[in-house]
C-alpha positions in Angstrom: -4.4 -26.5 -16.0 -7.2 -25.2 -13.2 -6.0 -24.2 -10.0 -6.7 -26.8 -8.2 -3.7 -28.9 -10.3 -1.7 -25.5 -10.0 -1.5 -25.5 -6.3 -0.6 -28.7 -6.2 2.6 -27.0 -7.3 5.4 -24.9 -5.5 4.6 -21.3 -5.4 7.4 -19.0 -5.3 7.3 -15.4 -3.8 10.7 -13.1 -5.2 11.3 -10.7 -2.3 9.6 -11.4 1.2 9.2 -7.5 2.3 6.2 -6.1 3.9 3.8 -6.9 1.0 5.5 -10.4 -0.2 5.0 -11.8 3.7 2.0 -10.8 3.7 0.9 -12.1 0.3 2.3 -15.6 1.3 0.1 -15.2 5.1 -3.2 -14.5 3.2 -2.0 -17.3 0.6 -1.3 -19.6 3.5 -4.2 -18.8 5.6 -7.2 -20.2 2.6 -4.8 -22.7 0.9 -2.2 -24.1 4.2 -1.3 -26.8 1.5 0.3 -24.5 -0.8 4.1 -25.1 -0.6 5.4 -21.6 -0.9 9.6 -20.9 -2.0 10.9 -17.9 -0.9 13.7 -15.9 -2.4 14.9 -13.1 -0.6 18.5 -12.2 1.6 19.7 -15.0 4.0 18.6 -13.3 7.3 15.0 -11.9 6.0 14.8 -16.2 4.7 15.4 -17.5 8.4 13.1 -15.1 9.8 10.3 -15.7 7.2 10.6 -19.7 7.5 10.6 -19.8 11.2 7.3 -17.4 11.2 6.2 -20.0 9.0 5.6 -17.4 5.8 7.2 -19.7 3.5 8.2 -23.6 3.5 11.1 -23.8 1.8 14.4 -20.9 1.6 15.7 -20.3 -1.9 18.8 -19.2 -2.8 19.3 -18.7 -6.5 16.7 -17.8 -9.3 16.6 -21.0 -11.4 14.6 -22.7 -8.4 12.0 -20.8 -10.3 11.8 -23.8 -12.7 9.8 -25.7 -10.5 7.3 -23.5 -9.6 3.7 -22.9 -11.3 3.2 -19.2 -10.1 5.9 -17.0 -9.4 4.9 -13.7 -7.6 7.5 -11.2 -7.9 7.0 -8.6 -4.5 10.6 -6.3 -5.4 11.3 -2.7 -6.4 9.9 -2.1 -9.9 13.7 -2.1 -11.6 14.2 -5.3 -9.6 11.1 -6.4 -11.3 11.9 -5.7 -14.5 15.2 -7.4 -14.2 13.8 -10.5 -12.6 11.5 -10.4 -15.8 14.6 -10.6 -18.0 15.9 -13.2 -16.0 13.2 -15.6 -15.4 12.9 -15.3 -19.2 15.9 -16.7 -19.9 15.0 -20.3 -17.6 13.5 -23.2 -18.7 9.6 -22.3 -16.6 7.3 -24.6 -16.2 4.5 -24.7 -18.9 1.5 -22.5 -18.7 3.6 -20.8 -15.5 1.6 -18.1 -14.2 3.6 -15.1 -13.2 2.5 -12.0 -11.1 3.8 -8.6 -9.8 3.3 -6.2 -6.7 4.6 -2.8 -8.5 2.8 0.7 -7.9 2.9 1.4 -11.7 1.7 -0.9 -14.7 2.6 0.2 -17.8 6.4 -0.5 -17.9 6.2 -4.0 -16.7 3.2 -4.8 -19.0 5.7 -3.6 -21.8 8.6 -5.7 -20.1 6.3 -8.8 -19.9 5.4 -8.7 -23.5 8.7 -8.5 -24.6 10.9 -10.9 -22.5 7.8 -13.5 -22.6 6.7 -13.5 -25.8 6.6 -17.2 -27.7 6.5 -18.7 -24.4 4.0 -20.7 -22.5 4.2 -18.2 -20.2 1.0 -15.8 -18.6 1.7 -12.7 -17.2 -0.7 -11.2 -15.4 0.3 -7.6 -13.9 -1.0 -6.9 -10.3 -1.2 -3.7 -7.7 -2.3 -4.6 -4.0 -3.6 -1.0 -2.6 -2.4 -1.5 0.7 0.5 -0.8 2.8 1.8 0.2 6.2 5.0 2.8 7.0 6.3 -0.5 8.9 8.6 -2.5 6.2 9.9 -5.4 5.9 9.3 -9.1 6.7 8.7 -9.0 10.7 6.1 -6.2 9.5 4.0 -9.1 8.0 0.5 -8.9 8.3 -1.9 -11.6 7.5 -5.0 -8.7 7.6 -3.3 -6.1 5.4 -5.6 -6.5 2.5 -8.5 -7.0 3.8 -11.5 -5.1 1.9 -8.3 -3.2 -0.1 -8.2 -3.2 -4.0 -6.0 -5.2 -5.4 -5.9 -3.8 -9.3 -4.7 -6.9 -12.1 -4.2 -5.9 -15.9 -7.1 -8.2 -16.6 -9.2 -11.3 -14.8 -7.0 -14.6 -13.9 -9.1 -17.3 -12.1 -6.1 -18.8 -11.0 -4.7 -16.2 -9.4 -7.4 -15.0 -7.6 -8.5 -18.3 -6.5 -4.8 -18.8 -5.5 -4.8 -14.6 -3.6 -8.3 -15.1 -2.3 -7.3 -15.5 1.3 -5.9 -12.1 1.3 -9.7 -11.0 1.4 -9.2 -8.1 -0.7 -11.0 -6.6 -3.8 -10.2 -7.5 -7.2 -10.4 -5.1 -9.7 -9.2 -5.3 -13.7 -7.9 -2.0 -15.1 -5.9 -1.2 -17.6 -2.4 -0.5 -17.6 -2.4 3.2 -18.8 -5.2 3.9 -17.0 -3.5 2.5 -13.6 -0.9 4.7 -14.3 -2.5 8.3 -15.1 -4.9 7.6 -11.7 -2.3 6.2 -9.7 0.1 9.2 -10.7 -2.5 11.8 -9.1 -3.6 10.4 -6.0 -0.7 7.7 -5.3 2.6 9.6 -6.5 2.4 13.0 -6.8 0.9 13.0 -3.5 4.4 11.7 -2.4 6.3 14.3 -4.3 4.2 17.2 -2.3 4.7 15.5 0.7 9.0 15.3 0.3 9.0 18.7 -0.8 6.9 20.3 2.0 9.0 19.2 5.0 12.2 20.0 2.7 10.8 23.1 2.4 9.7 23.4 6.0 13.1 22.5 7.0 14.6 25.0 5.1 12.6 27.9 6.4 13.0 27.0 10.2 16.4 27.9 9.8 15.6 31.8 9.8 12.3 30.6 12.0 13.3 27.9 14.3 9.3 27.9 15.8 8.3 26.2 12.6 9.4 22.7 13.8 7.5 23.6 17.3 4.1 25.0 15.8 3.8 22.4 13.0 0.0 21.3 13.9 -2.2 18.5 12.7 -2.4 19.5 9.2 1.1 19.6 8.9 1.0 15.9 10.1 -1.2 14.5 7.8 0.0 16.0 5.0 3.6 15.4 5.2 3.6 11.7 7.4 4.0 9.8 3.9 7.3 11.5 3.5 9.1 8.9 5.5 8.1 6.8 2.4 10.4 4.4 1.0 12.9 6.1 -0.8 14.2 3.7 -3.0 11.1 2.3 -4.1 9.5 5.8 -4.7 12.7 6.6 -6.8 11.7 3.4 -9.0 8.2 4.3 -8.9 8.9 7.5 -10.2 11.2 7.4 -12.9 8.7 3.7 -14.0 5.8 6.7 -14.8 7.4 10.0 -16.0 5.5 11.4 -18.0 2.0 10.8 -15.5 3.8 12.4 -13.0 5.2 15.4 -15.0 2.1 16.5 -16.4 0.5 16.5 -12.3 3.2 18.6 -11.5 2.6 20.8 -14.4 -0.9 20.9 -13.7 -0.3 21.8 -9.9 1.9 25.0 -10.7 -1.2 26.2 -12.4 -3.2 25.6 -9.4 -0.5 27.7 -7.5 -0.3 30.2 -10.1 -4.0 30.9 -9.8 -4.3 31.0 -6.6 -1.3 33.3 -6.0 -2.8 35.6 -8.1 -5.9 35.9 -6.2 -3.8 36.6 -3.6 -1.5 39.6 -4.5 -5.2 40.7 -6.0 -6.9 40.5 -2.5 -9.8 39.1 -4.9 -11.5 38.2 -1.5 -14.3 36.0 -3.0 -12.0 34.3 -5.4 -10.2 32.7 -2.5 -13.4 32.3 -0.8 -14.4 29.8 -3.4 -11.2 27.8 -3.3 -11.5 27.0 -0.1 -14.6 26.2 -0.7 -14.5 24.3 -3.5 -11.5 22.1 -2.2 -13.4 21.1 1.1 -16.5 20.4 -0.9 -15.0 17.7 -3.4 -13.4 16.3 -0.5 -16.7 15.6 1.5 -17.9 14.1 -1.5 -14.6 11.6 -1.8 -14.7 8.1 -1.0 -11.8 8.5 1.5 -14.6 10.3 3.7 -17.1 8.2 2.8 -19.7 11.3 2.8 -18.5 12.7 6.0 -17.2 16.5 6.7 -14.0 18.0 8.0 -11.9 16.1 10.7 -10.9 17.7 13.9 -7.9 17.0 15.6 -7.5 13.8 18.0 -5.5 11.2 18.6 -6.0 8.3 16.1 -5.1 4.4 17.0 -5.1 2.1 13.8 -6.0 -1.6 14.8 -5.2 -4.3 11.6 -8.4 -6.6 12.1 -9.7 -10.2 10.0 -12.7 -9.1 8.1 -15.2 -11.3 10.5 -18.0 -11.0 12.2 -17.6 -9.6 15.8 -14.6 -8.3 15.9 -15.5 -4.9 16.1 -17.6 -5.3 18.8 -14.9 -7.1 19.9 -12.5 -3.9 20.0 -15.5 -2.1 21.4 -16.0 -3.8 24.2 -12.6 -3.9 25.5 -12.8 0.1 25.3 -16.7 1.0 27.3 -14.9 2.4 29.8 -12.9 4.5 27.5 -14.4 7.4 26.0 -14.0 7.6 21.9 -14.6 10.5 19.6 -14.9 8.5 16.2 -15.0 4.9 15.0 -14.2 4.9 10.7 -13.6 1.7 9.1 -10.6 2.9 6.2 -11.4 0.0 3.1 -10.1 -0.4 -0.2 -7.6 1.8 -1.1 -4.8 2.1 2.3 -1.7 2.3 1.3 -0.7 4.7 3.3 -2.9 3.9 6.2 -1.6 2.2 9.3 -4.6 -0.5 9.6 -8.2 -0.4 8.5 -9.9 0.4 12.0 -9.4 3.9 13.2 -10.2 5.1 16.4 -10.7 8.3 17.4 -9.4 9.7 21.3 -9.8 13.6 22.6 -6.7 12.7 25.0 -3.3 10.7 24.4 -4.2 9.4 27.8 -6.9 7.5 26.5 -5.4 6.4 23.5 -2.0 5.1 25.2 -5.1 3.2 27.3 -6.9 1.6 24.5 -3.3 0.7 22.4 -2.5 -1.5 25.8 -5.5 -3.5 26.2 -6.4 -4.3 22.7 -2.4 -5.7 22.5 -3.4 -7.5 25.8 -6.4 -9.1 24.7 -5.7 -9.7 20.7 -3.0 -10.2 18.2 -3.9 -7.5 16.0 -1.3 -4.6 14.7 -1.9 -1.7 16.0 -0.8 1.8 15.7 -1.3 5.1 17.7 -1.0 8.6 16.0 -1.5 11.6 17.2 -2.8 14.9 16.1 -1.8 18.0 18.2 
């Protein structure tokens, strides 16, 4: 069945968070035919038909037997129980069914199991985008613009069906999602929790900690006010990934606490060095060198020609420090134009007359 016949079809999104409401806006916004069910608590349902996310409110699991794709947008246990359950109804044939989960493996497994014999395709998926804002009034039709979007292997249909979303398809494997994802995605996490516990900890013998905290502190710890249940499931869905980078990372602190209580002066020389120049040569940077301190705002913006001229327009009379266009992988970034400000003055400025004159998300930060 091509898509075209498919879409015909209901589509029904499992849990209309941040990422499932937006999924159904980019869905909506290149196919407004699509008749999209919803499944999700009463109250987040109400709010999500009345924004016009989805067109019909579900309230039980075997509605799921009409549908021709089935996007599950939940917790990775909630996933894998949905799974279970959705294998036990009588699905369309040839249903196509998708996921939103941050790790691959585990569900791949599930998906093999619960599904095998039946005219059922699986096809596992990871949108690389996000926002600390959660939840369905956080929708945002713009989220995945230019962002990867990593599927266990190449479905026409679904792409055709997510192409609205405007982000960038990528096929990886399973295990392979996992082991990158574990180092730059979710360990990351882990350091971040475990430096403001730490932080916390000391300030009670040396209260100025909590005053003196600078920029650095920021950016290293602002993905601590994560999600906790979903990094719990995350976690415990990839073990062994994330065991052996914190394993590997106690090495890393090993070594350089030896150079340390060594004063081996040009040992720690070089790991200073070393670490800033792999990260000028990362992609996040996009070749560019350290970052001073500002005041960032983050503006959500269509991938479309003019609009940041747009943006800049509004702000000539504002004077800006750095313009850097964040693509592909964001999920812990607040929007995908950042704007750099020397003064908070400027940026409290800028945040009110680009929510005057536009409807875009955006987000001010700063950086002391």
């Amino acid at each position: 069945m091509s898509f075209k016949e498919k879409k015909l079809e209901k589509i029904m999104i499992i849990g209309l968070g941040l990422i499932g409401s937006s999924v159904a806006l980019g869905i909506k916004r290149e196919h407004p035919d699509v008749h999209i069910l919803g499944l999700d608590r009463a109250e987040t349902l109400d709010i999500a038909l009345e924004a016009g996310i989805i067109d019909e409110k579900v309230n039980e699991l075997n509605v799921a037997e009409q549908a021709g794709i089935i996007l599950l947008a939940v917790p990775i246990q909630a996933t894998l129980d949905y799974m279970e359950a959705l294998s036990q109804l009588d699905l369309k044939k040839n249903v196509l069914i998708t996921d939103t989960s941050s790790t691959k493996t585990e569900i791949m497994l599930k998906a093999k199991e619960v599904f095998k014999g039946k005219n059922v395709t699986f096809v596992g998926g990871h949108p690389m985008a996000g926002s600390h804002k959660s939840g369905v009034l956080a929708a945002d039709v713009n989220l995945f613009e230019n962002a990867y979007y990593v599927l266990t292997e190449k479905n026409e249909d679904l792409q055709e069906l997510l192409s609205g979303l405007h982000a960038k398809f990528i096929i990886v494997e399973p295990k392979e999602h996992d082991q990158v994802t574990s180092q730059v995605s979710h360990f990351p996490h882990i350091l971040a929790s475990s430096l403001v516990q730490q932080s916390d900890d000391y300030a009670k013998n040396h209260p100025l900690v909590k005053h003196l905290a600078a920029g650095g502190f920021r950016d290293m710890t602002r993905i601590a006010e994560a999600d906790s249940i979903m990094w719990t499931s995350v976690l415990l869905s990839n073990p062994e990934e994330i065991l052996g980078r914190i394993e590997d990372f106690k090495q890393q602190l090993d070594t350089i606490s030896q150079k340390i209580s060594e004063k081996d002066e040009q040992a720690i020389k070089e790991f200073f060095e070393n670490g800033k120049i792999i990260r000028q040569h990362m992609e996040i940077l996009k070749g560019k060198g350290a970052i001073p301190s500002f005041y960032d705002l983050y503006v959500s913006i269509p991938d479309e020609k003019g609009v940041i001229l747009r943006i800049l327009a509004l702000l000539q009379d504002i004077s800006i420090v750095n313009i850097k266009i964040n693509e592909e992988n964001r999920e812990d970034i607040h929007g995908q134009l950042q704007i750099s400000f020397k003064t908070e003055k400027d940026l409290s400025r800028a945040r009110e007359m680009i929510e005057f004159a536009t409807d875009f998300e955006v987000e001010g930060e700063q950086d002391d």
